[in-house]
Phi, psi and omega in degrees: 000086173280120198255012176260116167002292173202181170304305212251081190294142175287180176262138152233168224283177135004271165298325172285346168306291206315304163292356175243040185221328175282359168281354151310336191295317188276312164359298200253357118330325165284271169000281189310334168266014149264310193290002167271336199259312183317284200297322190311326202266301194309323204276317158341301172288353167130053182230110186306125174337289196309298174324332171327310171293313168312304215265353178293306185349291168352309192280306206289316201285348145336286168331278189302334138304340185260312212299319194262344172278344146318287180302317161349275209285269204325002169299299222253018160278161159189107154232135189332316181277292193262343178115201189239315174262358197271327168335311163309287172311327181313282187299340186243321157305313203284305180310287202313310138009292210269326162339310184298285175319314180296314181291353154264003188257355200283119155326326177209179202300311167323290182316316166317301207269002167259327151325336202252311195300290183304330130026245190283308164345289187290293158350296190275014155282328178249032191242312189324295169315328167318302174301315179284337163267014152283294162325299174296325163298300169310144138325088192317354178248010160229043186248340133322299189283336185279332203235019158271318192305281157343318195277333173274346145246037148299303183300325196301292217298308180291335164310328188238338157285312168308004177237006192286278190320331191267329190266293189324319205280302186277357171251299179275353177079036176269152174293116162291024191223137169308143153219154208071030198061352240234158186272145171322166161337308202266344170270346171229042148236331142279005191247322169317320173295317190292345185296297191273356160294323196295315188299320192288313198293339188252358168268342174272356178277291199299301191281330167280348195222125180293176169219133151302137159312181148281162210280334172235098171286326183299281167337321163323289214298314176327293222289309185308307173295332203273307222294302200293008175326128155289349182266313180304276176005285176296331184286333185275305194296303204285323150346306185322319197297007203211354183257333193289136202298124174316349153263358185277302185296322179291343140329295194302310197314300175308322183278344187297286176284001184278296168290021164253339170277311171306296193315285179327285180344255187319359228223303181247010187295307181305314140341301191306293209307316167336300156276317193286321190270309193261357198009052161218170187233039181244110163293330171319308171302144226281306239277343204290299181330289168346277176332315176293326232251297178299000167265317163317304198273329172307325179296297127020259174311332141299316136353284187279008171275322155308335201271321192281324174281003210270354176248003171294308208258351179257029156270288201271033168285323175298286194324312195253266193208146174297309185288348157324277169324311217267312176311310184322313198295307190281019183260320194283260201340313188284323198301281146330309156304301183290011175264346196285354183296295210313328247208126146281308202259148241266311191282327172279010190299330185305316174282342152308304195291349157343287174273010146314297186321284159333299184306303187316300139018266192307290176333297172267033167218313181292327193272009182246358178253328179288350181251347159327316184316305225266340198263160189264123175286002164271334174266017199306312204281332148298321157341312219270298167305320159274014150289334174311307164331325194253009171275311203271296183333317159288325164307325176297270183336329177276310140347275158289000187243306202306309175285272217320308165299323170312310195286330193267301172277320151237023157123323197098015168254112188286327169328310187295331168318325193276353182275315198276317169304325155277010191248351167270325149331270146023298179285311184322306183306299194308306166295349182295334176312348203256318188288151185298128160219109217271354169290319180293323181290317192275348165327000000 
């Protein structure tokens, strides 16, 4: 089942990188205001630090159900009109939309972590087709560069939902502070914006940028029936576990501990800043908000130095190695995270995330342009989606382990968490030396 156009795909321009790349912009907008936001609204609604990681599960086990059945069903799409991945961006804009708007009104904690669930869902729906439709558009030799274009307006797009509560509270003078139990102003008239940015942003991606049919469409549509079977269906997903390419498993190892860090980040900055800085542990309290407001903007700030490296790192990706680039970048990030137990003060919090930043870059570009080499251009879009797997699985894994340890190990001061997340990094970079990289080989 060949699903490519021709061997050679053309090259494209700029502006078509850019449109069929900007609905990422809304994508990690909907995103940037959950991993920023989330835990502040849970602990606002009661939800005790060590519990935190538990009530996060919602996003990766989401992740980890959805992501290869999507890349699944859009391999094995086709329609004149909507395509083969745009469906998806379609079907995953609306959901996530009406998510966003739900999720600063939920009243009490259950509702949050069910808000959540629909949510990461709708996300990973219209985000899994994103990747795979680099891969489906490209050139292996401008498919770097597709997935750098994403990666800045990933960094744009977190950039500016991470700063919507701190521009609402201090610019439009909205109240920051709970009342009724209930999360402030500025976080849900900021989750307001994201719904429809995320919804405008994955529609203009859907309406500027076309997909080739398959290239023997009748054989498709054959292929397609006998694929969508559910008993075929489930036999091809779970199989895949047993097919993955040998740089896709040296990969993983890496993407393992790489998200065993991200998570600990989002989970706990806040919490950390919060104590280590702002010294107090009262979600209730003005200083606590603040602290949330100041994370927003540490988010930000890492975002946007993602934004700026994502055209950065694949020059000197050329000049050296991917895997270079890539040890280097998750070496500055761990590094960079575990320094924040050191900073009392608020304003030098800034400078880890730089290199926090540098790391993200890399992240959401090198290890998806080195494992594109290695995949069957007929399967991108489940690959692509059981690589995922190894983004949500440490998450799982963090979930349950990560508060028993804070509580048990480290005191129950989460700053230190963030010390085991960067030292976890850390190991990541060290392993990218390890990995297979069959484009770079063939050089």
């Amino acid at each position: 089942m060949d699903m490519q156009t021709s061997l050679l795909k053309p090259r494209l321009s700029f502006w078509q990188l850019w449109n069929m790349s900007f609905g990422f912009f809304g994508i990690q907008f909907g995103f940037a205001l959950q991993s920023a936001n989330v835990s502040r609204i849970f602990s606002t609604l009661g939800a005790e630090a060590d519990k935190l990681p538990l009530f996060w599960l919602a996003a990766p086990v989401t992740g980890l159900l959805v992501q290869p059945v999507i890349g699944y069903l859009s391999d094995n799409t086709w329609h004149p009109y909507w395509g083969r991945r745009r469906p998806f961006f379609f079907a995953g804009a609306i959901f996530a939309a009406i998510a966003l708007f739900l999720m600063p009104n939920s009243s009490a904690l259950w509702m949050a972590v069910a808000v959540l669930w629909i949510l990461d869902a709708a996300i990973n729906i219209s985000m899994e087709p994103f990747r795979a439709f680099v891969v489906d558009k490209l050139d292996a030799s401008q498919q770097t560069s597709g997935f750098a274009m994403q990666t800045f307006f990933i960094g744009c797009g977190a950039v500016i939902a991470s700063l919507l509560p701190t521009m609402f509270s201090d610019v439009f003078g909205v109240s920051n502070v709970p009342t009724g139990g209930m999360v402030p102003d500025t976080v849900r008239y900021s989750f307001y914006v994201g719904g429809a940015v995320f919804f405008l942003s994955v529609m203009y991606t859907f309406i500027t940028s076309t997909e080739a049919p398959p290239q023997n469409l009748e054989k498709f549509n054959a292929d397609r029936k006998h694929a969508m079977r559910l008993g075929v269906a489930l036999r091809e997903i779970i199989k895949g576990f047993a097919h993955m390419p040998k740089t896709m498993v040296q990969l993983a190892f890496v993407q393992f501990f790489t998200w065993i860090a991200l998570f600990a980040m989002w989970i706990y900055t806040g919490t950390a800043i919060a104590d280590n800085v702002y010294g107090t542990t009262d979600a209730q309290s003005a200083a606590y908000q603040s602290a949330g407001n100041w994370v927003g903007i540490m988010f930000a700030v890492y975002n946007g130095v993602s934004a700026l490296a994502a055209f950065i790192l694949p020059v000197f990706a050329r000049a050296t190695s991917r895997k270079l680039v890539h040890t280097t970048c998750l070496i500055i990030g761990g590094v960079s995270l575990a320094s924040i137990f050191m900073i009392h003060q608020k304003e030098l919090l800034i400078i880890p995330m730089i290199g926090v930043g540098i790391a993200w870059a890399s992240i959401l570009t090198m290890p998806y342009a080195i494992l594109a080499g290695s995949l069957p251009a007929d399967r991108m879009g489940y690959f692509m989606g059981l690589f995922n797997f190894f983004v949500v699985i440490p998450q799982i894994a963090s979930g349950l382990l990560l508060g028993w340890m804070t509580t048990h190990m480290f005191g129950g001061h989460t700053v230190n968490t963030l010390i085991l997340g960067g030292a976890s990094m850390v190991l990541a970079g060290i392993l990218t030396l390890f990995v297979t990289d069959k484009a770079a080989a063939a050089k």
